[in-house]
N, C-alpha and C positions, 0 to 999 in steps of 0.2 A: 449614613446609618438608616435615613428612611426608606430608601433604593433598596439596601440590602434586605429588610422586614419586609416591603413588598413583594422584592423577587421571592422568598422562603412563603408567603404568604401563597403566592401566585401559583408554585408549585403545587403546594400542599392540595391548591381547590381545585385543580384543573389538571394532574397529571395523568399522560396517557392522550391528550388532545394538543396535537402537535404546534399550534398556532399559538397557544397560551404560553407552551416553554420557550417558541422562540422568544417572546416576549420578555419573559425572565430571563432569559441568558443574555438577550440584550441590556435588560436594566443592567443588570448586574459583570456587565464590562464594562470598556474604555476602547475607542477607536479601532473596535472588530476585534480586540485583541481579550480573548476569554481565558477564564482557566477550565472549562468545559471542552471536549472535545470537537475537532471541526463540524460531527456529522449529529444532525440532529434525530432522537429514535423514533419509528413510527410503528401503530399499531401493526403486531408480529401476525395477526389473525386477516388482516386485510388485504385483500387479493387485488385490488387497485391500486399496489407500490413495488417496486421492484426491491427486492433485497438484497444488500450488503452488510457484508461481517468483516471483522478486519480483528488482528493480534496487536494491543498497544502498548508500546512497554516505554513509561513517563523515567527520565530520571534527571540528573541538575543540569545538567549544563545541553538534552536533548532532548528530544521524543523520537520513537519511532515506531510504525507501523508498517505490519505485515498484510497484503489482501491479496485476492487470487481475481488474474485475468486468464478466463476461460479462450479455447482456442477459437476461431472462425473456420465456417465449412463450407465449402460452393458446391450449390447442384451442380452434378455431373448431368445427371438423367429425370426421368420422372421417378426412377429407382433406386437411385443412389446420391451420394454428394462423397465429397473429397476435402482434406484437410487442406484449405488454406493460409493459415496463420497460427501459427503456434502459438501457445498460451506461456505466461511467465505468472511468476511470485512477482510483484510491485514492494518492494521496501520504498516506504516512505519519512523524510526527515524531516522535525522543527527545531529549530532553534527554543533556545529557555530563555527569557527576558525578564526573571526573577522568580522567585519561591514560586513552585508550581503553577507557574503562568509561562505561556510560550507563546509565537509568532506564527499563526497558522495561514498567515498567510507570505512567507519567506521559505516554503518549503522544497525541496532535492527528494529527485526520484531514483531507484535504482532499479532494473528489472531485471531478477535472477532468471538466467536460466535455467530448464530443466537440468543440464548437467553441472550446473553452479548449484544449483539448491540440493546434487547428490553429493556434491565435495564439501554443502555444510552436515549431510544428512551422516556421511562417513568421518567426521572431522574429529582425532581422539582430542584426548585433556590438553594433550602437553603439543596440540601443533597448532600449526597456522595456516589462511591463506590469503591469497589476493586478487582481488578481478580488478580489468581494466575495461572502460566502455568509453567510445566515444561515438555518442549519440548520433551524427552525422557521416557516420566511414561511410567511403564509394560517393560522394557527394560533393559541390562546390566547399562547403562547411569546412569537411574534414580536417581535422585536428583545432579546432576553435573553440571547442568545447572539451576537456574529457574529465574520467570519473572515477576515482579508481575507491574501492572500497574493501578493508582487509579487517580480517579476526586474528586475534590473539590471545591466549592464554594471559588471565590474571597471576596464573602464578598456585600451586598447592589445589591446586583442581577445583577452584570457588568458580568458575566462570570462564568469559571472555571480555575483551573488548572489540568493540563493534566501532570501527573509524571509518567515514565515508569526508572523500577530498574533491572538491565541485572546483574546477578552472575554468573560468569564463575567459577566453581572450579579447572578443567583441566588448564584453562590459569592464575588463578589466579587475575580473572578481577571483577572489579563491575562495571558498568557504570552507569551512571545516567544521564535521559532526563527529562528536564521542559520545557514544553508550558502553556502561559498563553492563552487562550480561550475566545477572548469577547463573549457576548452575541448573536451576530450577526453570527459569526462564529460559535456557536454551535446549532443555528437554522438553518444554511447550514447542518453540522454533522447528525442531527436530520432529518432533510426532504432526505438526502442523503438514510439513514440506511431504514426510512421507504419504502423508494423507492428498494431499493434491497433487500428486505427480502425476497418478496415470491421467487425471482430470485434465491438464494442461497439456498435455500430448495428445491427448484426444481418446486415448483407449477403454476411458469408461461409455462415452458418446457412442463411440463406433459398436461396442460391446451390445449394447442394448438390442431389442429386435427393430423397435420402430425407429423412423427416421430420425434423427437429432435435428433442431433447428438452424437453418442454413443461413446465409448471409442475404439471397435473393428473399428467403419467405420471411423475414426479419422484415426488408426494403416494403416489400410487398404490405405486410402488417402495418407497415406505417411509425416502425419502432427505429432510431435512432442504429447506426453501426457501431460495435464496440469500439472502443480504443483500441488504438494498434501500440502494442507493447513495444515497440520498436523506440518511438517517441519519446525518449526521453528529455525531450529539447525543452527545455525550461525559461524561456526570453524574459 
């Protein structure tokens, strides 16, 4: 109880300085495992963090989130550069380990492709589908891991459900995620995907007049390389 009146305390005097809230959200867990979201906020005005947004839709027995991996580009020239890496939608899953508290750190990735996130972007009431990934094709790996992740109608046009199946053969796991998907929330989903499509192909980049940031002036700058959507290898 005292923990709990500090963390609300802690809040209250210090909110908006990022080092204070980790502090409360640690008080106020148990062994990493919060009911606050994995990512902590930082000041929106501050030009010394890089920003992420992500879509997160909490329900009993999952979580999951939506976030956009932008594409990579290699200098061709001193005049151009060329799409090397295609950009995906990341769906991300936690497990629930009681009333609105989950495991955020037992989490399953999914990366939609562009033509995966037009077969949710076109998906009517009453259909379904299903993608298959395994994270390793073309590789020693292959078939040791896969992923298959399908939509379904609830039924009277409320929704979907959202079921993602994680086979580990190396660790001898299966995991399994269910989200139920009101109708409301897959019209977020949906306006979401259409909005970053061309961004993840690359055509809003390319569009522009000035150069788009490359993977050599990235290196150069001293910044970290993106993730490669690819990766969904989860050890």
């Amino acid at each position: 109880m005292a923990l709990s009146s500090l963390s609300r305390f802690l809040v209250s005097r210090n909110f908006g300085r990022s080092a204070d809230v980790k502090v409360s959200l640690w008080l106020g867990s148990k062994c990493g495992i919060s009911t606050s979201g994995p990512d902590l906020a930082t000041d929106a005005r501050s030009t010394s963090f890089k920003r992420f947004a992500d879509y997160t839709i909490f329900k009993g027995k999952a979580a999951m989130a939506l976030s956009p991996i932008l594409p990579t580009f290699r200098e061709v020239n001193s005049q151009s550069s060329k799409l090397c890496k295609r950009g995906c939608v990341m769906m991300t899953f936690w497990p629930a380990i009681g009333t609105k508290k989950y495991d955020w750190n037992r989490k399953q990735v999914f990366a939609l492709s562009p033509t995966e996130a037009g077969n949710l972007i076109s998906l009517g009431p009453e259909e379904s589908c299903e993608f298959f990934h395994d994270p390793s094709k073309n590789s020693s790996l292959e078939g040791q891991v896969n992923k298959s992740l399908k939509l379904s109608p609830t039924g009277n046009d409320q929704g979907y459900f959202l079921n993602l199946m994680v086979t580990n053969k190396i660790k001898g796991t299966n995991e399994r995620f269910s989200v139920p998907v009101t109708k409301a929330e897959f019209a977020v989903i949906r306006t979401i995907l259409t909005y970053i499509l061309p961004h993840i192909l690359g055509w809003s980049q390319s569009a522009i007049s000035q150069l788009p940031q490359t993977a050599s002036n990235l290196h150069k700058q001293g910044f970290g390389t993106r993730p490669d959507p690819a990766l969904e290898w989860e050890m």
